[in-house]
N, C-alpha and C positions, 0 to 999 in steps of 0.2 A: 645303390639301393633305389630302388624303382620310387616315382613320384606318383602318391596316390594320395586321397583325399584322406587325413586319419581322424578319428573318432574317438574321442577319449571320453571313457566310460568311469564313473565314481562309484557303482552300485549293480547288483543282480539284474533288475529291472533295467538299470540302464542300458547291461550288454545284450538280454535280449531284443530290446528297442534296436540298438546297432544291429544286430545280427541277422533281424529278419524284416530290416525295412528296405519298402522295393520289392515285397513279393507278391502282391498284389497285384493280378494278369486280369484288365479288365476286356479283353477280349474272353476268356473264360466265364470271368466273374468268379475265381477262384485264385486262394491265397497260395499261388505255383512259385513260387523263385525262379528265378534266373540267374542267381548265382552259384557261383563251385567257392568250396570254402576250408582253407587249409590252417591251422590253425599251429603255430611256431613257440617254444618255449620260452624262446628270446626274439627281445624285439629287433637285435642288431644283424640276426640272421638273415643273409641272401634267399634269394630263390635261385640260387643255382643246381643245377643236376647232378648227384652224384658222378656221373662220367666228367662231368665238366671239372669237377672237384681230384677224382681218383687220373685226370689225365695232366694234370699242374702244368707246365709246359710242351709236353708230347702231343703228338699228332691224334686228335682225339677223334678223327676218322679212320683212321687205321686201328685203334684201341678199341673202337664201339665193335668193328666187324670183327677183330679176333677175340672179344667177348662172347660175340654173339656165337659167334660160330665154335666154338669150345662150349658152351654154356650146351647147346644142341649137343654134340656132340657124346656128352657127359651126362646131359639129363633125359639121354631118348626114352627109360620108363619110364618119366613124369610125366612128359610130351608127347608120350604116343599115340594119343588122342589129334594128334594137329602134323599136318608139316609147312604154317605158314609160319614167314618171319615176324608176323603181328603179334600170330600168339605166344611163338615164344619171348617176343620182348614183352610182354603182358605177363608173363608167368616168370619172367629174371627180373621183373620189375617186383613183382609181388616176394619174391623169393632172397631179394636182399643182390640182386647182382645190380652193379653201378650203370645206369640207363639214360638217355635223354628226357626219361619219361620222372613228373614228380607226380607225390600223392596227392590227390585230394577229395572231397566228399560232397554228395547231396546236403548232409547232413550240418546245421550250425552248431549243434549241439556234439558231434561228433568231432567238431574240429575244435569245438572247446577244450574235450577233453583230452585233447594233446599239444592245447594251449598251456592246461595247466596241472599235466600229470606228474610238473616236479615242480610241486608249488613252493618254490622260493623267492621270499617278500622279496629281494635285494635285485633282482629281474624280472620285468614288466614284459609279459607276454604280447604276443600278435594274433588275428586269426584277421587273414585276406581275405578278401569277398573279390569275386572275380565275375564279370558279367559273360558268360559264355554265350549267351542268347547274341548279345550287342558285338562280342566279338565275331562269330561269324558271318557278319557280313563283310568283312574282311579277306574273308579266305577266297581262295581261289574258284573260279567259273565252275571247274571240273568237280571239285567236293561240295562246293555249293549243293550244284546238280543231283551228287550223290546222297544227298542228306534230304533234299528238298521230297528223293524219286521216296524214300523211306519215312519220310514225314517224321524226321526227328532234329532235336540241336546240338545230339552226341553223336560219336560216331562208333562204329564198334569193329572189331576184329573184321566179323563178315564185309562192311561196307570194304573197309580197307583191302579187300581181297584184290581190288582191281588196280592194285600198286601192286608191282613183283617184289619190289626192294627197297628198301629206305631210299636210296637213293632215287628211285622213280618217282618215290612219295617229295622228294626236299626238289624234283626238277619243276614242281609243278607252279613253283613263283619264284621270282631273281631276290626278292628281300625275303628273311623266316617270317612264318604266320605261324598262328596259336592256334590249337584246336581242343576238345577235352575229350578223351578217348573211356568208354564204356566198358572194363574187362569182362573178358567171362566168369562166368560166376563159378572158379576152379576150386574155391572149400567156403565154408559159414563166416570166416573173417569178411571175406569181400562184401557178402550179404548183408553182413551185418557194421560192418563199417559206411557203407553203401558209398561203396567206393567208385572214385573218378582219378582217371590220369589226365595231367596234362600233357599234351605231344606238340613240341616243337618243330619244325621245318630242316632244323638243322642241329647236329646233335654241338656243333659249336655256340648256339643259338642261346642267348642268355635271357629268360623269362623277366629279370629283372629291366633290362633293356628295353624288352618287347613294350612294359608295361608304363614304363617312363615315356614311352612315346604314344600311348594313349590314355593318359590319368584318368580319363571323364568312366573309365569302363570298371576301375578294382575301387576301393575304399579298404584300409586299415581299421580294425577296431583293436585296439589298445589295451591291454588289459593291466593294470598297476598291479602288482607284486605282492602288495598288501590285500589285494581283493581275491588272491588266489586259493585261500581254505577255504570263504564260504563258497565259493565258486565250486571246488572239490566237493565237498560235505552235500550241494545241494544235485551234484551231476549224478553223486553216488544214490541219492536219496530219488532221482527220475532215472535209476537203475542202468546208466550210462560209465562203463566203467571196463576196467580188461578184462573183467571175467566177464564180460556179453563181447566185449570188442575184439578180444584173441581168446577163442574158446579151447576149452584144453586146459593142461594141469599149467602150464605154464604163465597162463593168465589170468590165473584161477588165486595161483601164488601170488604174483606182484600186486592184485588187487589186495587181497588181504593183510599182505602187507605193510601195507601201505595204509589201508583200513582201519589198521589196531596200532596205528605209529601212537607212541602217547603220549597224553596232553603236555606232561614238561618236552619232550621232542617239540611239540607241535608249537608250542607257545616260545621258541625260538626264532618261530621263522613267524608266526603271528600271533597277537593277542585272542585269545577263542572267547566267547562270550561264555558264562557261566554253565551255560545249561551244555553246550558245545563242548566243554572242560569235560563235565560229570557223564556226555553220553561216551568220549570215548576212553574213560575210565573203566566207566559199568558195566558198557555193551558188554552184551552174552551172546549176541548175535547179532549179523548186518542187517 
């Protein structure tokens, strides 16, 4: 587990204090963040990568490239639109295939809600804050360069064009660097997630590693277990929630779901305050 600063929050007000302090760019004189922020159901969770995970002992450069290359392969009318290797790790990323690449968001409130989309008291959620700004000056001469010519802190599919292949991309420092990669906006989830990847150097490359060796850059905000309904109650209530975050019937359903759980359900995993009780009794509507 990576060493980072952690923040233990007791209250609503508390998390947002954690979640958006540090955004304040007085070179703007605008309240911009500089963090990406991922936000874990459990606190004891890795930041490890799905490939990292789906390759257990196997050669996990050999597994990422016959992923990749079947994944093309197999999804050419998805990807017709593209024949770089960025975007389609950008679109098997987004698409649920095992990647280098992990999720995360502009968004603090977004990475709440997948802090605490299965809120049970008995596990104390996470949402990482990662300073992307402060990491890139770490990276490499060459992306530096490419990021500097583009006047941005992200990087996106297009920049990346001037790597042919992962492997051109991981030659370009002898230790893995971090970077946060920008997808294309391929359906209204990304938009509306306002989604960030992060892109390692190496797909053996371990973010929790990376991070442990720069603590001053992430902070942990903590969420207790027991602060996770009104947390929900209030994300739902600033309309933050699956039916805006995966639009469609499908996330239309586990919202509501999850929306009309009732108050003896509810009152297992937390005590609801009275009026908390009687709204998700009555409600006739979200």
């Amino acid at each position: 587990m990576a060493k980072a600063n952690t923040v233990a929050v007791r209250s609503w007000t508390d998390v947002l204090d954690a979640l958006y302090a540090g955004s304040w760019n007085p070179a703007l004189q605008r309240f911009r963040s500089p963090f990406a922020f991922r936000g874990m159901s459990c606190l004891e969770h890795s930041l490890s990568s799905s490939l990292v995970r789906l390759a257990g002992d196997g050669d996990i450069r050999v597994l990422e490239a016959a992923l990749l290359r079947n994944f093309r392969k197999y999804a050419h009318d998805e990807g017709a639109y593209t024949d770089s290797v960025w975007d389609w790790l950008a679109l098997g990323q987004h698409r649920g295939l095992p990647t280098r690449l992990l999720d995360w968001t502009y968004s603090p409130l977004v990475a709440l809600h997948f802090a605490t989309e299965a809120p049970d008291r008995d596990a104390d959620a996470v949402v990482w804050c990662v300073n992307f700004v402060e990491a890139n000056k770490r990276l490499p001469p060459k992306l530096k360069r490419i990021m500097m010519r583009e006047a941005s802190q992200t990087v996106t599919v297009d920049m990346l064009q001037a790597f042919k292949s992962l492997k051109a991309f991981d030659a370009l420092a002898k230790t893995p660097f971090l970077v946060f990669l920008e997808p294309p906006a391929i359906d209204r989830r990304i938009l509306n997630q306002f989604a960030l990847f992060s892109l390692m150097s190496s797909p053996t490359a371990e973010m929790d590693d990376w991070l442990a060796r720069h603590p001053a850059l992430c902070r942990r905000v903590v969420i207790p277990g027991k602060l996770k309904w009104e947390i929900r109650d209030k994300l739902d209530q600033a309309n933050v929630n699956e039916r805006v975050l995966f639009p469609g019937l499908e996330g239309l359903t586990r919202w509501l779901t999850r929306y009309y759980l009732p108050a003896s359900s509810a009152a297992r995993l937390v005590a609801p305050q009275p009026s908390i009780s009687r709204t998700r009794r009555g409600a006739s509507r979200p």
